[in-house]
C-alpha positions as CSV (number, residue, x, y, z in Angstrom):
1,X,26.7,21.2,65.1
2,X,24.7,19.9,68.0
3,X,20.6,19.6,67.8
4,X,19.6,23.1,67.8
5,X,22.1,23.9,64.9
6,X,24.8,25.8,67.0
7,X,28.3,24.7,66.5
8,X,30.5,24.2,69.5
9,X,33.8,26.2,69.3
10,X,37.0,24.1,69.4
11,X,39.6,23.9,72.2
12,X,41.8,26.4,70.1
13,X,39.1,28.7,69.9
14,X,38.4,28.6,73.4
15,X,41.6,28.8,74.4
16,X,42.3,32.1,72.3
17,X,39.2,33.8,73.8
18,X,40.9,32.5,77.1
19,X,44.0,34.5,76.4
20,X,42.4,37.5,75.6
21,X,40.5,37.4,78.8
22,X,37.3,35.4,78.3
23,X,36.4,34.2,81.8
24,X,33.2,31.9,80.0
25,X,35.7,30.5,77.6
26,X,38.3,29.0,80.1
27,X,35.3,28.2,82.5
28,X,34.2,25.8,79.4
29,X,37.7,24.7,78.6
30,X,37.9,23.3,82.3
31,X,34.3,21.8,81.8
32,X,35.4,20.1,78.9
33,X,38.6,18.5,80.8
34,X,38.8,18.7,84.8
35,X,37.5,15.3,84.4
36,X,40.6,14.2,82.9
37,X,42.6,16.3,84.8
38,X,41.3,15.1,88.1
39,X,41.3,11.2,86.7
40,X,45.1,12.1,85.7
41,X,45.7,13.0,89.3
42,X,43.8,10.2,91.2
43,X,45.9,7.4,89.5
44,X,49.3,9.2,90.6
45,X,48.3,10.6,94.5
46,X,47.7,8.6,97.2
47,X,44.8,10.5,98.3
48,X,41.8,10.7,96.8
49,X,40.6,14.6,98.2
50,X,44.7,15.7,98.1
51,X,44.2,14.6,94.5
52,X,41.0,16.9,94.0
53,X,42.6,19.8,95.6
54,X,45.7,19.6,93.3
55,X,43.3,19.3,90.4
56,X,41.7,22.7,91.5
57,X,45.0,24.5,92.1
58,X,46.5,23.4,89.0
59,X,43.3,24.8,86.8
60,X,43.5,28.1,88.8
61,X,47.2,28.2,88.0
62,X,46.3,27.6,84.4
63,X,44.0,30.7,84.3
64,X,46.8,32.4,85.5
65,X,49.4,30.9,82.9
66,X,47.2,31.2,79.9
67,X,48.9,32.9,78.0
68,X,51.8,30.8,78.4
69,X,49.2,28.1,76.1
70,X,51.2,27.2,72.4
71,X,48.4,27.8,69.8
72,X,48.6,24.4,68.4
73,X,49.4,22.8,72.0
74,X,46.3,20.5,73.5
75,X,44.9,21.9,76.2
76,X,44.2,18.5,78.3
77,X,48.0,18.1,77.7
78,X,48.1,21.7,78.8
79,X,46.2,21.2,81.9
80,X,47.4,17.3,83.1
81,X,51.3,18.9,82.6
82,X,50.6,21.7,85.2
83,X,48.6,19.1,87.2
84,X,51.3,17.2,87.2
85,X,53.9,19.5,88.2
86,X,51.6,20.1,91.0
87,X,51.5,17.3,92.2
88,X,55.8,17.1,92.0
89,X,55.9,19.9,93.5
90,X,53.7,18.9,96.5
91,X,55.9,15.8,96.6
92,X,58.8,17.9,96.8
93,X,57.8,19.7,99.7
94,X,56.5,16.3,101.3
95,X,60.1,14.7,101.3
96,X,61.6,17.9,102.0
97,X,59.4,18.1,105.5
98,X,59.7,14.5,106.2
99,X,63.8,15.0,105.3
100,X,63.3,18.1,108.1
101,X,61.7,15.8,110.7
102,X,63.7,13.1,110.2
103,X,67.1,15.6,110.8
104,X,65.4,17.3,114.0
105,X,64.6,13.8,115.0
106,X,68.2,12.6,115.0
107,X,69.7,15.9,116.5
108,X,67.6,15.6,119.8
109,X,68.7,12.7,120.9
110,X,67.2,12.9,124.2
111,X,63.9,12.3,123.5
112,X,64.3,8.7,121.7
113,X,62.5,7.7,124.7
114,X,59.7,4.8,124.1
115,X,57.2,7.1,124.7
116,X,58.6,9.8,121.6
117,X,58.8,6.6,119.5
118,X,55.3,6.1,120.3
119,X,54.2,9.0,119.6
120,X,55.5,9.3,116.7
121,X,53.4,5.9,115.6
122,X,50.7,7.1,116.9
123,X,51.0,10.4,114.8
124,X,52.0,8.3,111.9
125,X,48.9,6.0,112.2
126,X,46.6,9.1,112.9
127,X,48.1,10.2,109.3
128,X,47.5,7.5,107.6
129,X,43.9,7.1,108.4
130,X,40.9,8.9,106.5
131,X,40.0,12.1,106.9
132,X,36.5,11.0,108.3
133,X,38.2,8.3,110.9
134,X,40.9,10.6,112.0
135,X,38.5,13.1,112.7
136,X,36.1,10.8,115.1
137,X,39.3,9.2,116.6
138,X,40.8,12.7,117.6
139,X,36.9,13.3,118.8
140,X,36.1,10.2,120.0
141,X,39.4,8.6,121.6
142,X,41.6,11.2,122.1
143,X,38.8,14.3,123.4
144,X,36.9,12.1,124.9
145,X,33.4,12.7,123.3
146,X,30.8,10.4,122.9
147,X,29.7,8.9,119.7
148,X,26.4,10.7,119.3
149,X,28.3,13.6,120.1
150,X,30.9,13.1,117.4
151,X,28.3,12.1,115.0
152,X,26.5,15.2,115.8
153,X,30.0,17.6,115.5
154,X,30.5,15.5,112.3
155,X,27.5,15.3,110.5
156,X,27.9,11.7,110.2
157,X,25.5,8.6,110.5
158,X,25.9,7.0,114.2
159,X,26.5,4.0,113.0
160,X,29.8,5.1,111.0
161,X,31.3,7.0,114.1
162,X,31.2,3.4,115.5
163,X,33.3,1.9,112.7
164,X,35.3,4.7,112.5
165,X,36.4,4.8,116.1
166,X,37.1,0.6,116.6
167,X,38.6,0.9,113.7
168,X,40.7,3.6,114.5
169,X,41.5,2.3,117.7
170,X,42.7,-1.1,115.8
171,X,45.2,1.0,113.7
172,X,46.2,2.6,116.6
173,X,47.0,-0.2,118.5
174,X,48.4,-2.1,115.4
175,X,50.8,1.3,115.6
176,X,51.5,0.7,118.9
177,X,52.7,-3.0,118.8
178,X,50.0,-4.2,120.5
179,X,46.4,-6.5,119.2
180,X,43.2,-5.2,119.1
């Protein structure tokens, strides 16, 4: 019982209302544990915000799958397994594209040129850097806006358009072979 004398109904309890269709008692079951489902999440992905969105899809897919809950089963075990198939799922896909590119890559022969293979660096790099970063380098660098411009677009601080773009630009050029 908390302060005001009310006792707080059990994951089980929840969960049951849940399956029957109680919208306000899987909305507190996620309350309760999308902390530990998006925790779960951001020690296994790479990315932070990828992380968050699998977190999100995997508790939508759990209202769906609800019923699929064992009576006795824990629902943060529940919720961090489909979180975690999620997130295999998503890796899955990952390999299978890169397995894709990698296949077209070696079938065109003709454009293993140093320029592709730059380009393809330069892509890489571009993926590899922030969302934030990538987003004033594509602005910035590669469309030729200024930074108040960008910061504007953004709705970022001047200052961190700056730093964003030179460094950036340094990863860029690191991808490129060449110094900053």
């Amino acid at each position: 019982m908390d302060a005001g004398g009310a006792s707080h109904p059990t994951d089980q309890a929840l969960a049951e209302a849940a399956k029957a269709g109680s919208s306000r008692a899987f909305s507190e079951l996620v309350l309760r544990h999308q902390a530990a489902v998006r925790g779960f999440l951001r020690r296994v992905c790479a990315d932070p915000s990828e992380a968050d969105d699998m977190a999100q899809e995997a508790l939508v897919t759990a209202w769906t799958k609800i019923g699929t809950l064992k009576p006795d089963a824990s629902v943060r075990s529940w919720f961090c397994g489909l979180a975690w198939r999620k997130a295999m799922t998503t890796q899955r896909g990952r390999a299978r594209s890169a397995a894709r590119d990698r296949q077209w890559l070696e079938t065109r022969p003709e454009f293993d040129t140093p320029a592709a293979r730059d380009q393809i660096a330069v892509r890489k790099a571009l993926d590899n850097l922030p969302e934030d970063q990538r987003a004033v380098v594509a602005l910035c660098l590669a469309g030729d806006w200024s930074h108040a411009e960008a910061a504007e677009a953004l709705g970022l601080p001047l200052g961190t358009v700056k730093s964003h773009a030179a460094r950036g630009r340094a990863k860029l050029l690191e991808a490129m072979g060449e110094a900053p």
